[in-house]
C-alpha positions as CSV (number, residue, x, y, z in Angstrom):
1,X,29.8,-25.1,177.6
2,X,28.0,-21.9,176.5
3,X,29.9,-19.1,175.4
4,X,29.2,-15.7,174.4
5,X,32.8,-14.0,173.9
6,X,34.3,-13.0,170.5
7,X,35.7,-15.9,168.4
8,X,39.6,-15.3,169.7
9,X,42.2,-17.6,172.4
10,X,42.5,-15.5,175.9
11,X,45.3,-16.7,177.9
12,X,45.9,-15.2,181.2
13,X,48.9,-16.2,183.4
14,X,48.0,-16.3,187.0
15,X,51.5,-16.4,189.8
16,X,50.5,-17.2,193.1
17,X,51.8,-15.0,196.0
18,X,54.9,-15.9,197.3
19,X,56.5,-15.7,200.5
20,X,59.8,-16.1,202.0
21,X,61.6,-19.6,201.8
22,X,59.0,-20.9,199.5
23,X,60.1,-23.3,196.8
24,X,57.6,-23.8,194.3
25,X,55.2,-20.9,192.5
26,X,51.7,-22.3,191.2
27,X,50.4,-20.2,187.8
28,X,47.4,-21.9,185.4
29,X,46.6,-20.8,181.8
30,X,43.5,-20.5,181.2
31,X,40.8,-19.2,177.8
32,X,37.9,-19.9,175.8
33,X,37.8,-20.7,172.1
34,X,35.2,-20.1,170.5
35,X,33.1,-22.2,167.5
36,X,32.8,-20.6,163.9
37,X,32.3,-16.9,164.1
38,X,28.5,-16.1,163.4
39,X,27.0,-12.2,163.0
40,X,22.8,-11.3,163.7
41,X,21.7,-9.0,161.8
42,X,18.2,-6.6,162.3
43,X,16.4,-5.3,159.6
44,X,15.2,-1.2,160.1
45,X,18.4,-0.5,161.7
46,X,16.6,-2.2,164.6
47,X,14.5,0.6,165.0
48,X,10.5,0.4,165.5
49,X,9.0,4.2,165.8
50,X,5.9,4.5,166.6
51,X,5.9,8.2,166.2
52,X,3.7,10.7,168.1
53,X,1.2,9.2,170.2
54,X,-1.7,11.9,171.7
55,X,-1.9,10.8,175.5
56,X,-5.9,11.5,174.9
57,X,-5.7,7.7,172.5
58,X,-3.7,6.0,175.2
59,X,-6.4,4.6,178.0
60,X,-6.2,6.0,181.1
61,X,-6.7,3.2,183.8
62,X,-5.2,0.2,182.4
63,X,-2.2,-0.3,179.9
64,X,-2.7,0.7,175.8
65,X,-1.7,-1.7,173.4
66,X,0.0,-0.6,170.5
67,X,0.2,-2.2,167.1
68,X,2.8,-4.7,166.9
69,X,5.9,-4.5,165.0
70,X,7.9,-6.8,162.4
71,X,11.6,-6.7,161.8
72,X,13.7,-9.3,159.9
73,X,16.4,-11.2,162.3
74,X,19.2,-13.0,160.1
75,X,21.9,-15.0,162.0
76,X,25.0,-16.1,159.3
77,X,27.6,-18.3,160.5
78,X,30.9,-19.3,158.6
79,X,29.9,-22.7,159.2
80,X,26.9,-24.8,160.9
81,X,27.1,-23.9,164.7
82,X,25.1,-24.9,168.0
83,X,23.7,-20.9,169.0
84,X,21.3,-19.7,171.7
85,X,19.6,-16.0,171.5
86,X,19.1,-13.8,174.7
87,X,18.7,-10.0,175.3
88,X,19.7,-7.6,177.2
89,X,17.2,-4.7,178.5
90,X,19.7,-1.5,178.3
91,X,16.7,-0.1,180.3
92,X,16.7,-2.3,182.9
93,X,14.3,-1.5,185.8
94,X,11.8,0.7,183.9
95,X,9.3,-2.0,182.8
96,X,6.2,-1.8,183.5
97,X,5.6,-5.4,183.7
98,X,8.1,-7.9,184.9
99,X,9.9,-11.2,183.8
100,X,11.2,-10.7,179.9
101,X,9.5,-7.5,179.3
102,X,11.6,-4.8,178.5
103,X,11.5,-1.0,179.8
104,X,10.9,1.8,178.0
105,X,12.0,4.4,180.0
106,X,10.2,6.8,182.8
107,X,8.8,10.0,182.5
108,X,10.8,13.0,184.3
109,X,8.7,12.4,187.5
110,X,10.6,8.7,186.9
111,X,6.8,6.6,186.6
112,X,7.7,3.4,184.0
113,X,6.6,4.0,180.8
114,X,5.7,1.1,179.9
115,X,7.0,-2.6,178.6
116,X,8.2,-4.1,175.3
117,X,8.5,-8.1,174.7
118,X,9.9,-10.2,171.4
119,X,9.3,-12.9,170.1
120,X,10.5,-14.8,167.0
121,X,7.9,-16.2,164.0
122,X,8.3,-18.5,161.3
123,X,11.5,-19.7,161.4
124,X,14.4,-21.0,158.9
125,X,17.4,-23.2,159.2
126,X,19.5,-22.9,156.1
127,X,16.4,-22.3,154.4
128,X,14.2,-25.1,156.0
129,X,11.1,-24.5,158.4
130,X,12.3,-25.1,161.8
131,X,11.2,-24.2,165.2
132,X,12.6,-22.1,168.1
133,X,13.2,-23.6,171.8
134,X,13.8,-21.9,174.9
135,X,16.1,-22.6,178.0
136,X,15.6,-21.1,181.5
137,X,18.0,-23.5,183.2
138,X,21.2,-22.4,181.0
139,X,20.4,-25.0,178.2
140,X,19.9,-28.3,180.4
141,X,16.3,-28.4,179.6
142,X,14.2,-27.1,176.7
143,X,10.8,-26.6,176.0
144,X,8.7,-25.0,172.4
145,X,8.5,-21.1,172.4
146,X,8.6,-18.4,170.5
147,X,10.2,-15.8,173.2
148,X,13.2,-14.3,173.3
149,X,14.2,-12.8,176.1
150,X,17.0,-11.7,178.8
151,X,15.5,-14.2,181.3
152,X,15.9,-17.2,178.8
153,X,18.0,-18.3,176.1
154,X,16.0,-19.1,172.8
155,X,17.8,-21.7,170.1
156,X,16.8,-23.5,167.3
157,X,15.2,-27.2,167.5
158,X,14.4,-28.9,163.3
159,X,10.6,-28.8,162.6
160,X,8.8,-31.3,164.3
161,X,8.3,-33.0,168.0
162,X,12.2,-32.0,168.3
163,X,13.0,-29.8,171.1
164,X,17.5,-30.8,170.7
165,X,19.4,-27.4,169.3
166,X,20.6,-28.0,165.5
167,X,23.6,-26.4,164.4
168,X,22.8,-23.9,161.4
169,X,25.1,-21.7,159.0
170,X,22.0,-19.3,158.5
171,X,19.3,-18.6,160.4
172,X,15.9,-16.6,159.6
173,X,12.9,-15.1,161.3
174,X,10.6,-12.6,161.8
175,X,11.1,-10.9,165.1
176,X,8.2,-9.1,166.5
177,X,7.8,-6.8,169.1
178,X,5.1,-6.1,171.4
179,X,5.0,-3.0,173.1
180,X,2.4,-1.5,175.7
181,X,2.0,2.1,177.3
182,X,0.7,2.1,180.8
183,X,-2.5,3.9,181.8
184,X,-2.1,7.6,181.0
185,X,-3.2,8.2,185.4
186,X,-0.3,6.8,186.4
187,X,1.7,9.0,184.4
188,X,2.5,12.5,184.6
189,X,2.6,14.1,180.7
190,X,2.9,17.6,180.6
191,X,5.0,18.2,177.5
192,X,6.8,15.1,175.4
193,X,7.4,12.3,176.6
194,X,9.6,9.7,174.4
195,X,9.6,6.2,174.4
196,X,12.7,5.4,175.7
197,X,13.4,1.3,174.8
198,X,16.5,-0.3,173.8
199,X,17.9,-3.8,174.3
200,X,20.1,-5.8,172.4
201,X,19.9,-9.1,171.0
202,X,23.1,-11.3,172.1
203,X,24.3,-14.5,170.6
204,X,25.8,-17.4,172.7
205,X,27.6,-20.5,171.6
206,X,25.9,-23.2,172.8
């Protein structure tokens, strides 16, 4: 079972309704416990800035490109664990392009920015090369890929043909992000406009 809760036992105690003459009450107990506690952590604060951008660089009829962007994702666990990767676009709605991208906001006339994706480069499992896998079926199946996403879940498979999760205490990569600008026409820039993007990167318990 996949689980993405804090590493603590929740109980909740459940009566059934009653009614008159009744002689028995049903209740259940039910929680999650979690495996070994494990913390990602971003390099840059998690922050890419791209800083001003004239809107006479940008192309006007089709999307601009912008230089992609290289933080440092490290996973440590307090022992070796099964995890899965997935994101969460706290812009949800404003991307430009669909399926894993990730908004980055509108302008005040609300016209999508544009779109930011990530994916995940030479990997490490407790400090050997490994490979990243990806699940769009809640972990049943899994294929080779570098993306991470909030469509997918992304784990880690050893170096090889393998595409079974491993369990690691301490996980490496380079996480880059690729961002586009759509085509300056279809947006209305009269004074500043920032790039709005945020997501987070979650970690589940496979």
């Amino acid at each position: 079972m996949m689980n993405s809760s804090p590493a603590v036992f929740l109980a909740t105690l459940l009566l059934a309704p009653t009614v008159l003459a009744a002689s028995t009450a049903d209740f259940a107990v039910t929680g999650t416990i979690t495996p070994n506690a494990c913390e990602p952590m971003l390099s840059s604060g998690g922050v890419v800035d791209y800083g001003k951008m004239p809107a006479k660089e940008l192309n006007s009829a089709s999307p601009t490109s912008l230089l992609p962007q290289t933080m440092q994702l490290e996973i440590q666990c307090e022992a070796p664990t099964f995890i899965a990767l997935s994101t969460i676009d706290n812009r949800a709605g404003t991307a430009a392009i669909n399926q894993n991208w990730h908004g980055l906001g509108t302008t005040a006339n609300d016209e999508k920015l544009g779109s930011a994706g990530f994916g995940l480069y030479n990997a490490m499992a407790d400090g050997v090369a490994a490979k990243t896998i990806t699940s769009i079926d809640g972990g049943a199946t899994w294929i080779p890929s570098v993306l991470l996403g909030h469509h997918v879940i992304t784990s880690i498979a050893a170096a090889g043909n393998s595409v079974t999760p491993i369990a690691v205490t301490r996980f490496n990569a380079d996480l880059r992000v690729y961002t586009m600008v759509d085509g300056t026409d279809r947006l209305t820039v009269l004074d500043e406009v920032p790039l709005d993007g945020h997501a987070t990167v979650q970690l589940k318990y496979l």
